[in-house]
TORKOL-316067 format. One record per residue: residue in three letters; residue number from 1; z, y, x of N, C-alpha, C, CB in turn. Coordinates in nm, 4 decimals, always signed. Each point is the difference from the previous one (the first is absolute). Glycine has a CB too. Layout:
<recs>
(rec 'ALA' NUM (Z Y X) (Z Y X) (Z Y X) (Z Y X)) ...
</recs>
This chain:
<recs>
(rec 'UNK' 1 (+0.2644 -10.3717 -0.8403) (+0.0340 +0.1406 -0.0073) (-0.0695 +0.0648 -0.1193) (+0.0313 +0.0066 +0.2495)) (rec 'UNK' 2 (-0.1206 -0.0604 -0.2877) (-0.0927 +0.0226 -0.1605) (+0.0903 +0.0309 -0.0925) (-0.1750 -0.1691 +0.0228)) (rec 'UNK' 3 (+0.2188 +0.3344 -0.0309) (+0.0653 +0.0374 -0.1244) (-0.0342 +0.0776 -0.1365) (+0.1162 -0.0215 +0.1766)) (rec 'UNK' 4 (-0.2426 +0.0234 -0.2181) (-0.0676 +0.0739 -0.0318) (+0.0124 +0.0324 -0.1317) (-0.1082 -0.0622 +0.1668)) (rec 'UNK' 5 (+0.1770 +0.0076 -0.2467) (+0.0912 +0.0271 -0.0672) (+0.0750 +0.0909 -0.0408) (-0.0347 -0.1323 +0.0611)) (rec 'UNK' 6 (+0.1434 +0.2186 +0.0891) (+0.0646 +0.0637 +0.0094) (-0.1005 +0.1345 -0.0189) (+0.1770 -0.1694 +0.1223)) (rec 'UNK' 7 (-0.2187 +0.1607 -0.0280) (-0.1073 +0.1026 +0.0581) (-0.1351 +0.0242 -0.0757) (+0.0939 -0.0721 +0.2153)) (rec 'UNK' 8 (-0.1033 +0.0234 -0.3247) (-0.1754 +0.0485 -0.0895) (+0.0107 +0.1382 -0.0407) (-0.0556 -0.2325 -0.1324)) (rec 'UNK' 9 (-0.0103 +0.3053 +0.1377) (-0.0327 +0.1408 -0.0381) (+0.1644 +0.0982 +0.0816) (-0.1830 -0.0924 -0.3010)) (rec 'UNK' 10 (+0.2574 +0.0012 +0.3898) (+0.0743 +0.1129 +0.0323) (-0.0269 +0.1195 +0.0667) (+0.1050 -0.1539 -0.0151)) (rec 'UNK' 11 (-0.2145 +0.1691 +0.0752) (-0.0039 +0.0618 +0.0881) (-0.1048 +0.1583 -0.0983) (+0.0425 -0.2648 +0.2357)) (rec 'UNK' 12 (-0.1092 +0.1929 -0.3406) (-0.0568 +0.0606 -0.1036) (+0.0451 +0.1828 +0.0150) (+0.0138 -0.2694 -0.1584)) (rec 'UNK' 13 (-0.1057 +0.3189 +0.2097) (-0.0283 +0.1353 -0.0203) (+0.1089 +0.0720 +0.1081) (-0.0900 -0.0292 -0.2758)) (rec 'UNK' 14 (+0.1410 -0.0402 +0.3607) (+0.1008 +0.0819 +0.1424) (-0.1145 +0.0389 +0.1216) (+0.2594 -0.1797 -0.0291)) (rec 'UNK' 15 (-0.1917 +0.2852 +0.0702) (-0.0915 +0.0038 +0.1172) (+0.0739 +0.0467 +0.1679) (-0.1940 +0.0702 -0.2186)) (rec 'UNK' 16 (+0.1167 -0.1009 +0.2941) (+0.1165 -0.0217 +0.1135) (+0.0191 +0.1760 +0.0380) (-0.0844 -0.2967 +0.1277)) (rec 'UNK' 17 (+0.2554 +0.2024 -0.0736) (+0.0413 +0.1491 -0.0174) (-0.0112 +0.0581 +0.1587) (+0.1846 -0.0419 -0.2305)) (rec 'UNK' 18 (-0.2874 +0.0340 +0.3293) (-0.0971 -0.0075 +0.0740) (-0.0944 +0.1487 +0.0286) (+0.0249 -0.2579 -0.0902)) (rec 'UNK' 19 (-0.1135 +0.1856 -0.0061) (-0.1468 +0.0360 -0.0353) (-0.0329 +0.0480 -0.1478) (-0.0538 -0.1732 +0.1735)) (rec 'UNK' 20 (+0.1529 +0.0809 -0.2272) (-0.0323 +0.0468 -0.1425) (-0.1559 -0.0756 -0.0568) (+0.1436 +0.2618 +0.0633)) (rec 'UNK' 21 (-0.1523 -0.3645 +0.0047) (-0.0814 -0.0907 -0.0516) (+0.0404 -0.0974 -0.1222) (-0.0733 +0.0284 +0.2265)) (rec 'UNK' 22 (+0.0041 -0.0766 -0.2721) (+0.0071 -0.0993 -0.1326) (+0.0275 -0.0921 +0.0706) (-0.1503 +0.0614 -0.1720)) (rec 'UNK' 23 (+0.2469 -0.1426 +0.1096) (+0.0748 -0.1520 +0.0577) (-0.0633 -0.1119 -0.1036) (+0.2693 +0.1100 +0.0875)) (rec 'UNK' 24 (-0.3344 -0.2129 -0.0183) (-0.0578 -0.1169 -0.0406) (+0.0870 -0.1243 +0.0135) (-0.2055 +0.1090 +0.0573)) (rec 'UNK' 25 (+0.2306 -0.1751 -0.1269) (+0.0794 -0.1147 +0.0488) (-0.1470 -0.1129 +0.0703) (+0.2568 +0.0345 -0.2311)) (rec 'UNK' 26 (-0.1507 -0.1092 +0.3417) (-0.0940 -0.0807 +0.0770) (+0.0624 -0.1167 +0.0158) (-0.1046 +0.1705 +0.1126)) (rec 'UNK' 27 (+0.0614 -0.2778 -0.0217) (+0.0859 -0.1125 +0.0669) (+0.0012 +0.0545 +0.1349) (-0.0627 -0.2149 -0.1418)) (rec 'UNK' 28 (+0.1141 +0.2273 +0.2128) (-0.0226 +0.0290 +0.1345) (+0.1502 -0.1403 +0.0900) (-0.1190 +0.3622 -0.0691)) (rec 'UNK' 29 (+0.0314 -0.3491 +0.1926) (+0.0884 -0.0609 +0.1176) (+0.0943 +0.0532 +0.0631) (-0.1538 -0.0844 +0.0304)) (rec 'UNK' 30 (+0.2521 +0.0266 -0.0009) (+0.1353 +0.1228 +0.0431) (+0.0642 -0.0823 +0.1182) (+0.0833 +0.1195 -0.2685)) (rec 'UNK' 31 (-0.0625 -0.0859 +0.4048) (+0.0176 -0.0212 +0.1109) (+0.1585 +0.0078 +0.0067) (-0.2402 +0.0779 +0.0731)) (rec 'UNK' 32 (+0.3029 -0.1319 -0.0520) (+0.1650 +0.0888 +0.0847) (+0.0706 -0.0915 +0.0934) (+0.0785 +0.1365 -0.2204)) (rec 'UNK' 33 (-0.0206 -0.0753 +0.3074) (+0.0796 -0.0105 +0.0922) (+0.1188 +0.0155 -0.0038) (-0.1460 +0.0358 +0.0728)) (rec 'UNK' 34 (+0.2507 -0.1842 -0.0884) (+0.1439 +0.0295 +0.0014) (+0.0949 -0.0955 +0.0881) (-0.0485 +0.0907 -0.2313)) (rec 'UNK' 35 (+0.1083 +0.0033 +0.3223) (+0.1059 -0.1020 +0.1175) (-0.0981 -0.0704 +0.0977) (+0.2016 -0.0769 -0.1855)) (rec 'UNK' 36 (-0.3483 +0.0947 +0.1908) (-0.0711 -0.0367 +0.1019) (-0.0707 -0.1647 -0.0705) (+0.1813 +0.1616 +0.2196)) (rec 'UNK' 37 (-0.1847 -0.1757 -0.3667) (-0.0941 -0.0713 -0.0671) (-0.0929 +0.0997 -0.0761) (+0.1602 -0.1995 -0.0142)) (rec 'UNK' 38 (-0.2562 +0.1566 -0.0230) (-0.1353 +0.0436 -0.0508) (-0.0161 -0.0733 -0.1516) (-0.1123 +0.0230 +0.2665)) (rec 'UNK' 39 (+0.1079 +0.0442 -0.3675) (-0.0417 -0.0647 -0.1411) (-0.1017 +0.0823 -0.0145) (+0.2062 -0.0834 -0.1161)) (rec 'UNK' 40 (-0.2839 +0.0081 +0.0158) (-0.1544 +0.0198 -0.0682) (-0.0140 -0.0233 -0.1206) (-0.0893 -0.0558 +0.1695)) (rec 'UNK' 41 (+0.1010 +0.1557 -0.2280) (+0.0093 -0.0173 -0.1694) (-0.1466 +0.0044 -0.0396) (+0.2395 +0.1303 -0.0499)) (rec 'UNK' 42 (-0.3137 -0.1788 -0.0105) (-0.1594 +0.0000 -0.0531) (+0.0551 +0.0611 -0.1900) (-0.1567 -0.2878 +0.2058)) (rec 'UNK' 43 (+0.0436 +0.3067 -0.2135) (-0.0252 +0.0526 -0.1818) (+0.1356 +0.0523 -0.0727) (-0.1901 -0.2050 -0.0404)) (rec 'UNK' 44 (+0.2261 +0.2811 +0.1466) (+0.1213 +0.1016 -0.0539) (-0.0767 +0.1144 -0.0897) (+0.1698 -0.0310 +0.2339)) (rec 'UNK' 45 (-0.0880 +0.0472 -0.3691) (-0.0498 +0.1056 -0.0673) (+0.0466 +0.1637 +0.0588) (+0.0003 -0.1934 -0.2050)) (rec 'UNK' 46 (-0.0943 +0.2826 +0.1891) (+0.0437 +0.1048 +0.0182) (-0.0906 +0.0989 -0.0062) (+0.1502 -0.1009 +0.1005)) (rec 'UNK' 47 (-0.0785 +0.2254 -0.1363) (-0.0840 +0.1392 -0.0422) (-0.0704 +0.0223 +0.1244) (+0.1671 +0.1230 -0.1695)) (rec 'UNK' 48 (-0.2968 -0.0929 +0.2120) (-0.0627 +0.0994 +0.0753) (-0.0870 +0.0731 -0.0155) (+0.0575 -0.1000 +0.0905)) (rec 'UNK' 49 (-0.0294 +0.2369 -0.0048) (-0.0745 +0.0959 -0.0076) (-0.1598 +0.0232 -0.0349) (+0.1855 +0.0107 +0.1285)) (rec 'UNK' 50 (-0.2486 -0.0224 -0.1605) (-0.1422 +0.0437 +0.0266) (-0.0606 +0.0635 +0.0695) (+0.0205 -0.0250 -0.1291)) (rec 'UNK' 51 (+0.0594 +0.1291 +0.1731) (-0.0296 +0.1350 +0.0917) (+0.0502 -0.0543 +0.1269) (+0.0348 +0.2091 -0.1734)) (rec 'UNK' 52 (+0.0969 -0.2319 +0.1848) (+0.0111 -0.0037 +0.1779) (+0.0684 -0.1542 +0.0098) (+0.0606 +0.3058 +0.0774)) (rec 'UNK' 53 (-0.0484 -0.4051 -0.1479) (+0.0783 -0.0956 -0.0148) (+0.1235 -0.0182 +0.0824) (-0.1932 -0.0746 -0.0747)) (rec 'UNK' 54 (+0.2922 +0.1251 +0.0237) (+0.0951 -0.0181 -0.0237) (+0.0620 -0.1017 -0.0950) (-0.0456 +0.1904 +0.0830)) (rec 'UNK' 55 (+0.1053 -0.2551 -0.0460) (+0.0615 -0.1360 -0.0785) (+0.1305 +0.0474 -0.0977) (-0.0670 -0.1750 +0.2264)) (rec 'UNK' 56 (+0.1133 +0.1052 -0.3452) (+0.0881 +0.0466 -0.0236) (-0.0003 -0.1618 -0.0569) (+0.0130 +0.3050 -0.0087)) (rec 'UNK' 57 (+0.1945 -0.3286 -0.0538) (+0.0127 -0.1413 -0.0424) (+0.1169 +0.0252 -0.0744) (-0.1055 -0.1426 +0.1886)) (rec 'UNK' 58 (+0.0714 +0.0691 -0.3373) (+0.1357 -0.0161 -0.0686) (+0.1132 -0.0594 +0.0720) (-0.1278 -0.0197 -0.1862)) (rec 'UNK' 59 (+0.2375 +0.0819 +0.1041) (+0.1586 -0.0721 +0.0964) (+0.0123 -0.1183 -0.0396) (+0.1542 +0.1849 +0.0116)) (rec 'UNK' 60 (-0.2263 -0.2332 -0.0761) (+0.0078 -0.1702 -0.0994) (-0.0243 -0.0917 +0.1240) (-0.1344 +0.0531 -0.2757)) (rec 'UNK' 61 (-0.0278 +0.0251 +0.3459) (-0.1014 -0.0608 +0.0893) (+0.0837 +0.0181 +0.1398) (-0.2456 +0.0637 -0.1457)) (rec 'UNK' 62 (+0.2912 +0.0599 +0.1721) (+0.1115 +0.0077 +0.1469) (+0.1171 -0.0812 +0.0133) (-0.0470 +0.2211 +0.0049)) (rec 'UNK' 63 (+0.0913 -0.2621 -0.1163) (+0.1407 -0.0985 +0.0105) (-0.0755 -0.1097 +0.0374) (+0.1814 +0.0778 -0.1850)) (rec 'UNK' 64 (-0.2546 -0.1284 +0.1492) (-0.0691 -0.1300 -0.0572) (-0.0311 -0.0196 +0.1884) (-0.1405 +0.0427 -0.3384)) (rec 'UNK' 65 (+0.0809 +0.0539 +0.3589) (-0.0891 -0.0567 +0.1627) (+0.1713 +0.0148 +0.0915) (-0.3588 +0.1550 +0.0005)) (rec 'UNK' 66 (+0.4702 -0.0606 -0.0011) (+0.0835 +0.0037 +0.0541) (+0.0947 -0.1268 -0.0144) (-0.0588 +0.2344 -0.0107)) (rec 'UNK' 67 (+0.0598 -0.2970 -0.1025) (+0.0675 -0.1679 -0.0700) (-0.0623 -0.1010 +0.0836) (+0.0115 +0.0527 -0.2693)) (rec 'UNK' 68 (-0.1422 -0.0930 +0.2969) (-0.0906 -0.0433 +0.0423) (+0.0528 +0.0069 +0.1465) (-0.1715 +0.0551 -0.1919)) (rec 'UNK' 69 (+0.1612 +0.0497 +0.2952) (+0.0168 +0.0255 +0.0675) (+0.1364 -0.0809 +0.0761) (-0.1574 +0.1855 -0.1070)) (rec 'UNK' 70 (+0.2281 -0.1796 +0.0353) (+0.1557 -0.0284 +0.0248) (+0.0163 -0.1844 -0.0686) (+0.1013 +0.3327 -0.0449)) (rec 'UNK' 71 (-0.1784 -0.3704 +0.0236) (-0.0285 -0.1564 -0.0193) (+0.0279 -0.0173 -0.1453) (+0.0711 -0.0894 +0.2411)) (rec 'UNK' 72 (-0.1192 +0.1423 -0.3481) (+0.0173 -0.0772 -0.1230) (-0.1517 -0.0073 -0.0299) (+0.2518 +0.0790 -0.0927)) (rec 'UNK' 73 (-0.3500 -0.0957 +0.1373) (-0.0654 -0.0642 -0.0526) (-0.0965 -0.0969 +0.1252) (+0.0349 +0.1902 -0.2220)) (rec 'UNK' 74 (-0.0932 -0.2660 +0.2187) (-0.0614 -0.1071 +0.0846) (-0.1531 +0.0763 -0.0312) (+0.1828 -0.2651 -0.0267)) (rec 'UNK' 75 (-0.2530 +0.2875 +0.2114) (-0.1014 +0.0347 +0.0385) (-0.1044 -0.0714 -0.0607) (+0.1071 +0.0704 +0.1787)) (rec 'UNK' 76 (-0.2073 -0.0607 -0.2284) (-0.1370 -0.0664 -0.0076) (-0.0848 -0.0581 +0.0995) (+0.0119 +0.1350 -0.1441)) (rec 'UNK' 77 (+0.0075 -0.0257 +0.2427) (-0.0714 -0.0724 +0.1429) (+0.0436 +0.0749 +0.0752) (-0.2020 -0.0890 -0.0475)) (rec 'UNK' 78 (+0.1869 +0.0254 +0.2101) (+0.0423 +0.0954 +0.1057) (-0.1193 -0.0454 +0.1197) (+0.3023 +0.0212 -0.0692)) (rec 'UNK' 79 (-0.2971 +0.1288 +0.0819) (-0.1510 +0.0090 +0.1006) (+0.0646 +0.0397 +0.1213) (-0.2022 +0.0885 -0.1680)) (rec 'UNK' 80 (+0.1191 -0.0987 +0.2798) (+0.0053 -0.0068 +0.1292) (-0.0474 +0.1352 +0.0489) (-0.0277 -0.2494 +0.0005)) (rec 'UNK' 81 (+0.1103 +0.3663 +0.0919) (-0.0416 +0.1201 -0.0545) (-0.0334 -0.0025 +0.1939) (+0.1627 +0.1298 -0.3059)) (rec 'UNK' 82 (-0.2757 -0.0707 +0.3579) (-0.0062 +0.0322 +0.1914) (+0.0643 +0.1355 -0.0237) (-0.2581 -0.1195 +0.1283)) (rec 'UNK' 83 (+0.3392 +0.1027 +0.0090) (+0.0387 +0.1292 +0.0391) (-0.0720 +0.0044 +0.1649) (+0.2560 +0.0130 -0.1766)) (rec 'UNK' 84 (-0.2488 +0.1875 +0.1580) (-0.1364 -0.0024 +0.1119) (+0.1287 +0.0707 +0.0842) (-0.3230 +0.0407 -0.1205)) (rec 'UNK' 85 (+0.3041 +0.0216 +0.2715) (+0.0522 +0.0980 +0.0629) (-0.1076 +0.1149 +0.0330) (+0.1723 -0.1709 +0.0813)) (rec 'UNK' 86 (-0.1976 +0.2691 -0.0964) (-0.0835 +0.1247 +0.0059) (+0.0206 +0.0233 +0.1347) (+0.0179 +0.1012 -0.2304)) 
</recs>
């Protein structure tokens, strides 16, 4: 998912439209839930907040995890996730 490329200095001088904090680009982890499977994206690039973090993500980086998602690309690993009942 390492696109960093796309994403160097994009995020350069935006601020969320939030808080109005300064946006840092980061790697962050991104969770989702689709049709009742679970993907785990690691070292996704993306703008966040400083002030209240809020995430933000190029559309380069949203196709890319949505492609993924839908089987064009082959997982790296797959972990074993507990589910609890509260």
């Amino acid at each position: 998912m390492n696109d960093k490329m796309a994403t160097t200095g994009f995020w350069d001088g935006e601020e969320c439209e939030y808080c109005g904090g300064p946006i840092v680009e980061k790697e962050v982890t991104v969770h989702r839930q689709v049709n009742g499977s679970y993907f785990l994206f690691e070292n996704v690039p993306a703008g966040v907040c400083k002030e209240c973090g809020t995430r933000y993500y190029a559309a380069n980086i949203l196709k890319r995890m949505e492609e993924t998602i839908h089987g064009k690309q082959k997982a790296v690993r797959e972990v074993l996730v507990p589910v609890f009942a509260v």
